[in-house]
N, C-alpha and C positions, 0 to 999 in steps of 0.2 A: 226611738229615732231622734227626737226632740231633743232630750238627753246627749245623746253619741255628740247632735249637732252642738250644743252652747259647751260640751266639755271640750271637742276639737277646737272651737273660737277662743276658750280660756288657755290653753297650750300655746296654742299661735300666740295669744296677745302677751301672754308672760315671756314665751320664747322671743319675742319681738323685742321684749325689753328687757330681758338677759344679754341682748345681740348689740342694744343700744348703750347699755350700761358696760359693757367690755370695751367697746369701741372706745367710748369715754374714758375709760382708766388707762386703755391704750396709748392713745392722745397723751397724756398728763403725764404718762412715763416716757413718753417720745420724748416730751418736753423736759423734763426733769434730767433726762440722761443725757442731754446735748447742752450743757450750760454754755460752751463755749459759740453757738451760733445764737440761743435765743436768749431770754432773758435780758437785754438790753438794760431796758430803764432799771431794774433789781439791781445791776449791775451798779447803774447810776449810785440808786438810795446807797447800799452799800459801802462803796468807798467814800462817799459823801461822809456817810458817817462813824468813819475811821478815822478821816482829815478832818472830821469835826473835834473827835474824842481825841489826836493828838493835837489840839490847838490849833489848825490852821485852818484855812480859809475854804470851806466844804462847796464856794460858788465858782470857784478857781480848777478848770478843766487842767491845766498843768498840774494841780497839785492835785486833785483826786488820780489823775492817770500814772504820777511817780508812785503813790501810795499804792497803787492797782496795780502798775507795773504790766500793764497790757497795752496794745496797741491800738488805737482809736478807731478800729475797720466800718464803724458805722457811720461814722461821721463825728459825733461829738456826744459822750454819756454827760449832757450838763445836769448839771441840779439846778432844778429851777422854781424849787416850790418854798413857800416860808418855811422856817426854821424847825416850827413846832414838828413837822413831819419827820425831820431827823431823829425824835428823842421816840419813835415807833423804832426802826433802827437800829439804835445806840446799844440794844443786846444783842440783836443779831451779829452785827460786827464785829464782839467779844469773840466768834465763831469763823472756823473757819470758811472761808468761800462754799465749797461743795455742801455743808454742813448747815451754812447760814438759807445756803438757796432750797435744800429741800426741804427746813422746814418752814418757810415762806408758804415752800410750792402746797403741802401740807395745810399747813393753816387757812389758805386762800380757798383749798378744795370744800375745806369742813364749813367754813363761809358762805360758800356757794351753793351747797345742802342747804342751809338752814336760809337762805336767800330764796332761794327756788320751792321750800316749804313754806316760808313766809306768803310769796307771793301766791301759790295755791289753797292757802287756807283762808286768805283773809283777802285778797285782793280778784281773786277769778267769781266769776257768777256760779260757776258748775264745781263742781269735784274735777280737778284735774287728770287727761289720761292723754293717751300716749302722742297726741296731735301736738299738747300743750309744751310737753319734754322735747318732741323734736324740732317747733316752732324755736324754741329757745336755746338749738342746737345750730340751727342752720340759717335763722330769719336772721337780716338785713348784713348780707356778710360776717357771720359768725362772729361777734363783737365778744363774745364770752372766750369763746377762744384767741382772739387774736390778745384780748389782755395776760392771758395763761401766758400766752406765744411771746410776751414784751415784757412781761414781770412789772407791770404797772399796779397801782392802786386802783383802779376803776373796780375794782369788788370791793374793795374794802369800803369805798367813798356809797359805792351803791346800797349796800350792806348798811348803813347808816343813815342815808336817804330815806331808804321805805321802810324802817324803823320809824323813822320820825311819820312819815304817811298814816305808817296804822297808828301812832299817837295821836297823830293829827284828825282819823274817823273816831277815834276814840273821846273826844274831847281833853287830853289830857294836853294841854299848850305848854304848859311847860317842858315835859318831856320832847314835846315836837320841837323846841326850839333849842333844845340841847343837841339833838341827832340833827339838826341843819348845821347849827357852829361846827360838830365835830368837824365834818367833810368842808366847811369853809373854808376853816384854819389850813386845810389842804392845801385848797383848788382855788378858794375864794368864791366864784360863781354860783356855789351851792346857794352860797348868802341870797338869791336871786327869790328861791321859793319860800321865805317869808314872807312874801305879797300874797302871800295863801290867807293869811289871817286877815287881808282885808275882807275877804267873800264872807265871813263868818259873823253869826250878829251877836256872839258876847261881848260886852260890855268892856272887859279887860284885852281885848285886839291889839290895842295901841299900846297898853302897858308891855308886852308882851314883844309887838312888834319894835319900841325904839329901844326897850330894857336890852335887846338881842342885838341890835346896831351897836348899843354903847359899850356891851362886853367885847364885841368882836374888834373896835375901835382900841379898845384900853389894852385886848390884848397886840394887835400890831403896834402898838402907841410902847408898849411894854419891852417888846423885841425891839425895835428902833432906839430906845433907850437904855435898854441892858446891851446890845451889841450895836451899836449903829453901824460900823465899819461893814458887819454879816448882814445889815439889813440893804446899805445900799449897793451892794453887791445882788443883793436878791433884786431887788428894782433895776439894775442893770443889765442881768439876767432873761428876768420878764420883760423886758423891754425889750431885749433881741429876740424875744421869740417871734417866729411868723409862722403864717399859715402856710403851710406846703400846700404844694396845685398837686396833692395827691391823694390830700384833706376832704373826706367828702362833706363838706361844712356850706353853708352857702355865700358865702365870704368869696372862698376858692372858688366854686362857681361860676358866681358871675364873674370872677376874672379868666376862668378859662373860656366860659364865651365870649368874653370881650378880644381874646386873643384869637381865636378859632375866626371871628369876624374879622382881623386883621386890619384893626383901626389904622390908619395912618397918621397917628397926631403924636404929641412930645410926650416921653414916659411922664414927666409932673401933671400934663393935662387927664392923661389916660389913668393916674393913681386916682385924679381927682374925680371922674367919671365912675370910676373901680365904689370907690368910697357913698357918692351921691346913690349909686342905683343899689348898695347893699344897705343903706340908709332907708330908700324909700321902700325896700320890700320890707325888712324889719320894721318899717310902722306900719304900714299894711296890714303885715301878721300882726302886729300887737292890738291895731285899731279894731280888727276883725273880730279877735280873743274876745277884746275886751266886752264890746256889745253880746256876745255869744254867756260869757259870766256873769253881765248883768242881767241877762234873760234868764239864766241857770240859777242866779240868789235868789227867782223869784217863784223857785218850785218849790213844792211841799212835797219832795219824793225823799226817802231815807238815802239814797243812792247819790244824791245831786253832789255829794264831798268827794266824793271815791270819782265821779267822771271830771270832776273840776280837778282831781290830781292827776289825774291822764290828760287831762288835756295843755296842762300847765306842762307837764313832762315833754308834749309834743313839741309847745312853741319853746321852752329851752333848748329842745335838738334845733330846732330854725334858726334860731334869731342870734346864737351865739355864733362872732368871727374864726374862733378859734375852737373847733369842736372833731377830736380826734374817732377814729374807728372805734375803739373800742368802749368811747362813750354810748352807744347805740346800745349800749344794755338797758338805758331809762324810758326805752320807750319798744322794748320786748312784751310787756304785759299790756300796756296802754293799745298796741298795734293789735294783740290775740284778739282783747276783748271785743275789739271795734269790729274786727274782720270779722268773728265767730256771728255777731250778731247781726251784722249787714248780709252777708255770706255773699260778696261779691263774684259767688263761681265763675261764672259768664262772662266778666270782666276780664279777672285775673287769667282765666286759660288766653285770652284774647290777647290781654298783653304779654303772655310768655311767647305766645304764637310768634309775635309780628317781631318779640326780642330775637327771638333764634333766627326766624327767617330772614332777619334784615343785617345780622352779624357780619353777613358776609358780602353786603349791598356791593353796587359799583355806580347806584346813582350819585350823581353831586350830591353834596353834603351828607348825606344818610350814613356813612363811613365814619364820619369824627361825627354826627349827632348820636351814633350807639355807640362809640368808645365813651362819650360822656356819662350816655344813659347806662351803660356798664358802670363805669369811676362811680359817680355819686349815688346810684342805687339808694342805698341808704339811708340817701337825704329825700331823693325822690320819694321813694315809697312813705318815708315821716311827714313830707305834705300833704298825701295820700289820707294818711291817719288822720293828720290835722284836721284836712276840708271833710273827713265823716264826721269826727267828733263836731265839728260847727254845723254840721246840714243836720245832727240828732237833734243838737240843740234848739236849733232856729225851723226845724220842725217839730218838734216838742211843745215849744212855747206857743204853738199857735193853737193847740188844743187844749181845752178847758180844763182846768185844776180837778183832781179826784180820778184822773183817769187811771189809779192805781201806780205801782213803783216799776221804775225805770229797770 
């Protein structure tokens, strides 16, 4: 009977994730087969790097769109990232369109395998099983997929991030600060988690951390000087970009509540009110981290690196103004671990409860406070994550050393 029992629960659970694993490949062929609605930004990289390789100007939407010969229905494919991202590229675009995007779509999938084996082997407390796949399926508006869905680098970038993590539990700093430059020379922002190598007491930190500043310098110093015309086109570029109020970042945020309250003052006073109160919470959060890492340098647990990179992961989802959907993949494993071991059951049913039931409110304000708490979701629940990983910490520290590992 015993038997009959744990062979039916071994059926179910494999059939479970036969069920989930089709689903998945489903998805990716949906995607793969409709290049002309999804794929957006691929789209971008792509002609970018056609009007790079015929000599022209890859920041110049006129001229990628004559090269592409398509019609602009999203708004605008810009290129907006440093140069270096074009020469990943520059063989795809040897290929033809249909040709170039599946094996993109291809390469990104076998990426994201060995992503999601990374993160299970080396990054989760337990053996990975089926809570951990669909957490990373569905948790904080499906960021894995919505980057499939846009043809972005956010795998590729994340893929090289926590590379550099397990270099970084590994002690190998050198390594770790190679897989930060890769995804910098991207995005830039990466550059942010070399402030990792402060928390750490080898000796060579500094070496390590200003050696990494002056490559990452020499190499923009390099692009500005081999292309300057292509560089200040990029600064022009990045410069127009803004946060859309549709951005769940908390930049957008506070400006959709400041609209929601329907200030009555001049748009220059109301940018400047916009800017002060995303100021003051981003030092907040940082002032917060910070004392919560200096509590956390001061434990003797094998584990204290690995929660210090979750927690570093959380306040880059915060504190960055410009932090898109499908960036929520860097804080997928940091939120499992948190949740698994607090196991806020009681909470979470509580707040599903009061989201549904209030969906459809007709009280004042509760109407546009759930469309918000809808939009941002994802930033919500990352302060979520945030304020556990500070309450483990700052209650950790108050118990005596030896108390065993975290």
């Amino acid at each position: 009977m015993s038997f009959a029992h744990h062979m039916g629960k071994g059926i179910l659970s494999v059939s479970i994730r036969v069920i989930v694993l089709i689903y998945c490949l489903a998805a990716v062929l949906y995607l793969s087969s409709h290049p002309n609605i999804f794929q957006w930004d691929f789209k971008a990289y792509y002609y970018a790097a056609r009007a790079y390789a015929a000599g022209m100007n890859p920041y110049d939407i006129v001229v990628t769109a004559a090269v592409g010969e398509y019609s602009d229905s999203r708004g605008s494919f810009r290129f907006i990232y440093p140069l270096p991202l074009l020469f990943l590229f520059l063989p795809l675009s040897l290929l033809r369109y249909p040709t170039a995007l599946h094996l993109f779509m291809i390469a990104k999938c076998a990426l994201l395998g060995g992503l999601v084996y990374l993160w299970g082997k080396e990054f989760l407390e337990d053996r990975p099983d089926l809570s951990f796949y669909l957490f990373c399926i569905v948790a904080f508006n499906s960021p894995l997929y919505i980057d499939l869905r846009a043809g972005n680098v956010a795998i590729i970038e994340q893929c090289a991030l926590w590379l550099a993590f397990y270099f970084f539990l590994k002690r190998r700093l050198l390594l770790f600060c190679l897989f930060i430059l890769i995804p910098a020379t991207i995005k830039i922002t990466p550059l942010l988690f070399l402030s990792l190598l402060w928390f750490l007491e080898d000796r060579e930190r500094h070496l390590y951390f200003f050696g990494s500043l002056l490559i990452f310098v020499v190499t923009l110093s390099l692009f500005h000087l081999c292309t300057p015309v292509l560089f200040a086109s990029f600064l022009f570029q990045a410069g127009r970009t803004v946060v859309k109020a549709s951005q769940p970042s908390t930049f957008a945020l506070l400006g959709d509540l400041l609209g929601q309250l329907g200030m009555n003052i001049r748009p220059a006073a109301a940018e400047r009110t916009h800017l002060v109160l995303f100021f003051a919470v981003a030092v907040t959060v940082l002032a917060v981290t910070w004392r919560a890492c200096v509590a956390l340098r001061s434990w003797r647990l094998i584990s204290k690196e690995k929660i210090l990179i979750f927690l570093a992961c959380t306040v880059y989802a915060v504190v960055l103004p410009h932090f898109e959907d499908y960036s929520y993949i860097i804080v997928l494993v940091p939120a499992y671990v948190i949740l698994r071991r607090s196991r806020p059951g009681d909470l979470c049913a509580l707040l599903l409860f009061m989201t549904l039931s209030a969906a459809g409110a007709t009280l004042p304000l509760v109407r546009p406070l759930m469309r918000i708490i809808l939009a941002y979701s994802p930033l919500i629940l990352t302060y979520l994550v945030w304020g556990l990983y500070v309450r483990e910490i700052s209650s950790r520290s108050k118990v005596s050393e030896g108390q065993g590992e975290l």
